[in-house]
N, C-alpha and C positions, 0 to 999 in steps of 0.2 A: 506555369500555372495550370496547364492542360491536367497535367500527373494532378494535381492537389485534387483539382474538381473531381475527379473521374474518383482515387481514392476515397475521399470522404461525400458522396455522392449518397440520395435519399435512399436510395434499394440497398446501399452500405450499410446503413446507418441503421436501415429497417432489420436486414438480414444477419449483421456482421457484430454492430457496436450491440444494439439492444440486449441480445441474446449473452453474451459477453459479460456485461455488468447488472443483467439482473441473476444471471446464474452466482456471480460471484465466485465462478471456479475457474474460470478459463485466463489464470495468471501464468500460463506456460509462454516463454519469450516474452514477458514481461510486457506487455503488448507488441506491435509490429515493430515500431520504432527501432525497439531493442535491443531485436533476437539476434542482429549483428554481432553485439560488443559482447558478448560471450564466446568464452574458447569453447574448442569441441575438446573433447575427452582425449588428454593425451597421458602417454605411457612416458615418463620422465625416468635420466637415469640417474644413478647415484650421485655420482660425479655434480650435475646441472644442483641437484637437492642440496647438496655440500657447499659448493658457491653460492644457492641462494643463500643460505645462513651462517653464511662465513665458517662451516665447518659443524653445524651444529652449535655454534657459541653459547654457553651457557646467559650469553647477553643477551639472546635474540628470546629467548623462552617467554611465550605468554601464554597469562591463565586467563585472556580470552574466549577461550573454545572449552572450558567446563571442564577440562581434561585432567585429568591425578595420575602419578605418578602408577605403574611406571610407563604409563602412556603419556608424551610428552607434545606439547605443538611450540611448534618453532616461528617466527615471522621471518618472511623469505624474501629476497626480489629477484626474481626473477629476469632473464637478460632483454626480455622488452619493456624493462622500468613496472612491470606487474605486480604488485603487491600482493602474497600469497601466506596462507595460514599451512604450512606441515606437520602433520602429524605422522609422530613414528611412534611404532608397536613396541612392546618387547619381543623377544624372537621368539617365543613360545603363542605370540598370538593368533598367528596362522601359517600352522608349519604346510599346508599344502597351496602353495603360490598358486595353483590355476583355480581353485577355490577364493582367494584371495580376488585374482584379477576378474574373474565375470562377476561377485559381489559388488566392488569396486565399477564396473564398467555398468552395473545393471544400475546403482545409487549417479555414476557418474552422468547417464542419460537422462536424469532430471533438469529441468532451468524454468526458474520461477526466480519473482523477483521479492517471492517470501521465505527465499532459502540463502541461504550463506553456499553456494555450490560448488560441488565439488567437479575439478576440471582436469584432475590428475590423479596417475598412482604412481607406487616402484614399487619393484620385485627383483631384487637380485639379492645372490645369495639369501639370507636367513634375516634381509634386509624386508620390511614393511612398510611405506609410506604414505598418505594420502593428501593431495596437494586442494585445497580449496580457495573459495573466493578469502582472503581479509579483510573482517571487521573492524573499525581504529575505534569506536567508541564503545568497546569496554562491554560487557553481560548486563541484562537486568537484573541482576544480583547485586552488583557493585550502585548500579542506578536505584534502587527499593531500600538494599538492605543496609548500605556503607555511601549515601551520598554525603555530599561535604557542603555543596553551596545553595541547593535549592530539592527538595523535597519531589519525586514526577507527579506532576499533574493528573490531576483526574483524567482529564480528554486524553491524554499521553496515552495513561491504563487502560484506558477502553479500547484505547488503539492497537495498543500490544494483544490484548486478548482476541480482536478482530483477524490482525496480524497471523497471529498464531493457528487460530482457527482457519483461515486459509490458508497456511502452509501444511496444514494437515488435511484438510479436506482436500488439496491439489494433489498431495504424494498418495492420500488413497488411490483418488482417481485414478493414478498411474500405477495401483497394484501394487508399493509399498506402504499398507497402513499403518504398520510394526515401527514403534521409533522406540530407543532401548533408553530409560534412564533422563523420561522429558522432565528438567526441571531450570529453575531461573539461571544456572549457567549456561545454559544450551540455545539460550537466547540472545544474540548479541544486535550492536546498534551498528547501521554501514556509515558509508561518507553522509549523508541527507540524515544520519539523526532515524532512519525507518527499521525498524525490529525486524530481523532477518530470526529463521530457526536452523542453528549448526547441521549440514547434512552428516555428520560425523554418526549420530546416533540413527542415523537409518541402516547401516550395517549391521548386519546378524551372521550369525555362526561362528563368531570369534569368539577365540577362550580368553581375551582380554579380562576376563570379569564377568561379574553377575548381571542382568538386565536394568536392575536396579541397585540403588546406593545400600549400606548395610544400615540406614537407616530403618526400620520395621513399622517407625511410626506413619511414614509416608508412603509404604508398599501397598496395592493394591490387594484386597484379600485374597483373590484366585489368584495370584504370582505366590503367596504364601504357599497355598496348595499344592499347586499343581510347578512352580517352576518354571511355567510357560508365558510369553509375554500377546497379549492378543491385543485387535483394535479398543477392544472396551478398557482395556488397563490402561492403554495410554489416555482415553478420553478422563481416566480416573486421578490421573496426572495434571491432565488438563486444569481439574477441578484443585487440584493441590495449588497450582501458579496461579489462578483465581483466587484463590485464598492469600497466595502472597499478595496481587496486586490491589486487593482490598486493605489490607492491614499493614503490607508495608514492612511485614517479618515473615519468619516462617512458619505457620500456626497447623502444629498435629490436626489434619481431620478430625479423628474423633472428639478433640476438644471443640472443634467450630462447629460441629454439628449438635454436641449438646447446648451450646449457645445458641444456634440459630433453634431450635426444639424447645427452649423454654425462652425465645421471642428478644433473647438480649442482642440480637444481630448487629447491635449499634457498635458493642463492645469490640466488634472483627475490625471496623474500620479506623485507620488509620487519623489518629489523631490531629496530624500532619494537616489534614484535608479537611477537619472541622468547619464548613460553612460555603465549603465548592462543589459540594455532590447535593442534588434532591433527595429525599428521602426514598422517591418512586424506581432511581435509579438503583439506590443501594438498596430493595429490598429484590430489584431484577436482578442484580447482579450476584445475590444471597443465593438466590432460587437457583441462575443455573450453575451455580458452580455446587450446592445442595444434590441437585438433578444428577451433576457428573460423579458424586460421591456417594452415590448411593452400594449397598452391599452387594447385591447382588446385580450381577454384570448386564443382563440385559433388559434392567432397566436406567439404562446411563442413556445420553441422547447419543447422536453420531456426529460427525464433524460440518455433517452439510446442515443439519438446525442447530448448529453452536453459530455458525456463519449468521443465518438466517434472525437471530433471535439480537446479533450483538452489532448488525449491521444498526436497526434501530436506536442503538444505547448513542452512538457514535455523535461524541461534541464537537467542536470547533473541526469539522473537516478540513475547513478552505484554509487553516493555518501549519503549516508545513512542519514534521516532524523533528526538525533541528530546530525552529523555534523553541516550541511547546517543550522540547528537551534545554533549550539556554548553551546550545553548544556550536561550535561554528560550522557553517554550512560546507562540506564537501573538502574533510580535515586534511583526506589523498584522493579526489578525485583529477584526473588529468584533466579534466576540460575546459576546453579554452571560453570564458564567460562571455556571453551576447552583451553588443552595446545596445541598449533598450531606449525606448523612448519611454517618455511618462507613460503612453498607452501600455505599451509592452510590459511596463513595469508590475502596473496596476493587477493584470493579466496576471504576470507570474506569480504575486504574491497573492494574486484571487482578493484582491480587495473592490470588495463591489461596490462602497462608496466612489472609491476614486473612479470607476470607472463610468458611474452615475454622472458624478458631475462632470467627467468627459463628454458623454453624449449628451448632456443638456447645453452645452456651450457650443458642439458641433451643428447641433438642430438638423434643419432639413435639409443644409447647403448641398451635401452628394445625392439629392434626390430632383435638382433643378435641371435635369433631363426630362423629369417624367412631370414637374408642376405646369408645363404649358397644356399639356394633353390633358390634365385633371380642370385645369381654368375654363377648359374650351367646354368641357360638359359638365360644370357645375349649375346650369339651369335646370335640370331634371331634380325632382324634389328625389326621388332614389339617390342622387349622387349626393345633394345636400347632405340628406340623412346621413351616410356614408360619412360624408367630411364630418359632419358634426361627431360620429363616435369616434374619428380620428383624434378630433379636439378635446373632447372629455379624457380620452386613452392618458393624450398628453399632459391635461391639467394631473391628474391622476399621477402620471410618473415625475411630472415636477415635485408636486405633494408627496412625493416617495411611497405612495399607498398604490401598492403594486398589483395585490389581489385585481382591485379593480382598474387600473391600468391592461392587464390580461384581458381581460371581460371586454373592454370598450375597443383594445386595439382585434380581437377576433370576432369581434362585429365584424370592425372596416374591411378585414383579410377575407373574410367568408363571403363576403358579397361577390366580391374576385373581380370585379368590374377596373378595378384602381390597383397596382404593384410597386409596393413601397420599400425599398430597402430598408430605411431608416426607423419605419414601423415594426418590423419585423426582429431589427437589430434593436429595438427599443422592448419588444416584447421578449425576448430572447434574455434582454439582463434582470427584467422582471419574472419572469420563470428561477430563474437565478438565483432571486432575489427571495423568494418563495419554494426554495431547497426543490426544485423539480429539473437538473440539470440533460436527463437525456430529452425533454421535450424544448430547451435552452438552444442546443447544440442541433438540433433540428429547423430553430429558426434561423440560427447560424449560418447554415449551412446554405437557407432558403436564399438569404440574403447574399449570400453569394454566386447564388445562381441568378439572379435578378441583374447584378451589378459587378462581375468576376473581376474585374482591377480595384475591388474598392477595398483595403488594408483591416477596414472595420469589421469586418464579414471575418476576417480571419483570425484576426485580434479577438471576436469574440468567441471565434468554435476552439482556441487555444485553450482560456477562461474555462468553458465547459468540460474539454478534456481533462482540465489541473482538478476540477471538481469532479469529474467523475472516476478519479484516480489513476486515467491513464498517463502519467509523468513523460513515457516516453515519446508518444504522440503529440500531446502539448507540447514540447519541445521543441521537436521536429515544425508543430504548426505555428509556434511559435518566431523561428528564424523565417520559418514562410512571407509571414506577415513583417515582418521585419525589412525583410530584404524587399518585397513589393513596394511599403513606404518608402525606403529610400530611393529607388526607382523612380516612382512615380514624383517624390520633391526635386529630382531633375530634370524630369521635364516641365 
């Protein structure tokens, strides 16, 4: 328990998590959690490539990775049961191997958990390969343009383009902003249903092809000119899969921009969705993908206010990407699943109901350490007052009217006179409750520092984590709390 405290500690939280999630860049190691389960960059040989896909099989072949012929990706396994995407060149795509290998070692030193990553290459002989993470649920193309059982969800869409825009604003950050040919194949889904960006198209200098597809309808103007692929072409790209995830096909620019210019912007969206978007939403999401498709290049936005602008668009956070997708949860993932309690449960699925009616059936019982010491000075009209906004706090979060549950329980806390776990972890699911998850996870934390054996404290900074996107930490705090309960029900 010492480790937990000490990691997610106030000066942590102030210094470390904040900065983290309001930047919305610092997805590198996928938070701390994570940065384990990623290989490091290795040089694989033929031979290992060969066995992963039984030879090359033409059975193993998938059009997962965007890829056309004659550059082909293979699904591999690898000899520690790893599920790997292969992609080989034709031998004219990079006739000088040490050209090959630090392109390959410069893309393969990325790890974000908005990229499909690349964690391998070969180089022998006239041999080319690149070995990355695999995707099992298929391209946003297959999801938009060829679904079969359910149409993607609006919140899905906004998520993708969130998605996306943080896998570009992260590989800027790290000095690759050039991605060659961004379009809805290049985006695939991992085990959890979460929109990954193929690292395949961050390599450059290969004579594989053109930057972009021989499509001319969807090239950016200055790629016409000049042949050159720059940051603004891709954000122009950007704007092209915004157009897809609006309409649900693949709509020429120039025709969406004469519709949005004579106001018919309704026409873009996808008919599919008739009655699940606001209108305030789809005229946001008109403007910046508009923004991104403008002629001349540097008046396009950049990746960090694409971030900024689509963080606000963002529906049903707290429901998990394989949901909102209708697909099952973690199709290859190896991990072994947590037995959960109701608590635990509530938590991972971020259902703040249930987790409501949990602490109201709990009440104050983990707090009858600290009711003797509150009895004994309840004569001072201060303390009264004190209890009395405890008491409103409470009518308040029983009535589910949260706002002012907030309000009446930082009354009681401000005084500082009286230290409640229970108050805290009450205000903490109301903050929650009221989409304000880093000042959540701060009373979480508080309440663990008041009461360090108490399972609730943990259970709820888990909750905060899954909401504020760190999956791999909620996890991690999650078996914490896990394991404390059951401890603690043996003694």
């Amino acid at each position: 328990m010492g480790a937990r405290c000490s990691k997610f500690s106030i000066c942590w939280f102030q210094s470390h998590l904040k900065a983290s999630v309001l930047e919305s860049s610092d997805l590198e190691n996928g938070g701390k959690g994570e940065k384990n389960t990623w290989p490091s960059f290795s040089e694989f040989s033929l031979e290992q490539l060969k066995a992963a896909t039984c030879g090359f099989s033409s059975d193993n072949i998938v059009s997962e990775h965007g890829e056309k012929a004659p550059n082909v990706v293979f699904k591999g396994k690898l000899d520690n049961d790893r599920w790997v995407a292969v992609k080989r060149f034709n031998k004219f795509a990079w006739p000088d191997s040490r050209q090959f290998l630090e392109e390959a070692r410069a893309v393969g030193s990325l790890r974000s958990e908005r990229l499909a990553n690349l964690i391998g290459c070969c180089y022998e002989g006239e041999e080319r390969l690149l070995v990355a993470e695999f995707m099992p649920n298929e391209t946003l193309a297959k999801h938009l343009f060829h679904w079969e059982n359910q149409p993607m969800k609006w919140a899905m869409r906004l998520r993708v383009a969130l998605y996306l825009a943080q896998a570009l604003e992260y590989c800027s950050s790290k000095g690759r902003a050039l991605y060659h040919d961004l379009n809805a194949y290049r985006i695939l889904f991992d085990n959890d249903g979460n929109p990954r960006l193929s690292c395949f198209g961050l390599m450059k200098n290969s004579r594989d092809g053109k930057s972009y597809s021989t499509n001319l309808a969807f090239t950016p103007p200055e790629y016409l000119r000049t042949g050159r692929v720059t940051p603004e072409s891709v954000v122009y790209s950007f704007g092209t899969l915004m157009l897809d995830l609006m309409s649900g096909k693949h709509i020429p620019p120039s025709h969406a921009l004469d519709l949005i210019r004579s106001k018919n912007f309704l026409m873009l969206m996808d008919s599919a969705l008739e009655g699940h978007f606001s209108n305030d939403d789809g005229t946001e999401l008109v403007r910046l993908a508009s923004r991104c498709l403008q002629y001349e290049a540097r008046e396009r936005p950049n990746a960090k206010s694409l971030v900024t602008s689509l963080l606000s668009l963002q529906k049903e956070a707290e429901v998990p990407s394989y949901v909102l997708m209708g697909i099952p949860q973690g199709t290859a993932s190896p991990k072994q699943p947590l037995s959960l309690t109701p608590f635990g449960e509530a938590c991972l699925r971020l259902d703040l109901t249930a987790i409501h009616e949990i602490l109201e059936k709990m009440g104050y019982k983990d707090d009858e350490g600290i009711a003797n010491e509150l009895s004994f000075q309840m004569w001072t009209s201060q303390m009264q007052e004190t209890l009395n906004s405890k008491k409103h706090g409470d009518t308040a979060f029983r009535a589910k009217d949260f706002a002012s549950a907030v309000d009446c329980y930082t009354q009681f806390i401000d005084v500082g006179t009286m230290v409640s776990p229970t108050v805290y972890a009450r205000r903490c699911l109301s903050y929650l409750m009221n989409d304000r998850p880093q000042e959540a996870l701060g009373d979480a934390m508080q309440a663990q520092v008041v009461s360090p054996e108490w399972p609730t404290a943990l259970y709820l900074q888990a909750a905060c984590l899954f909401s504020l996107g760190m999956e791999s930490d909620g996890q991690e705090t999650l078996k914490d709390s896990t394991s404390l309960e059951a401890k603690r029900s043996k003694n």
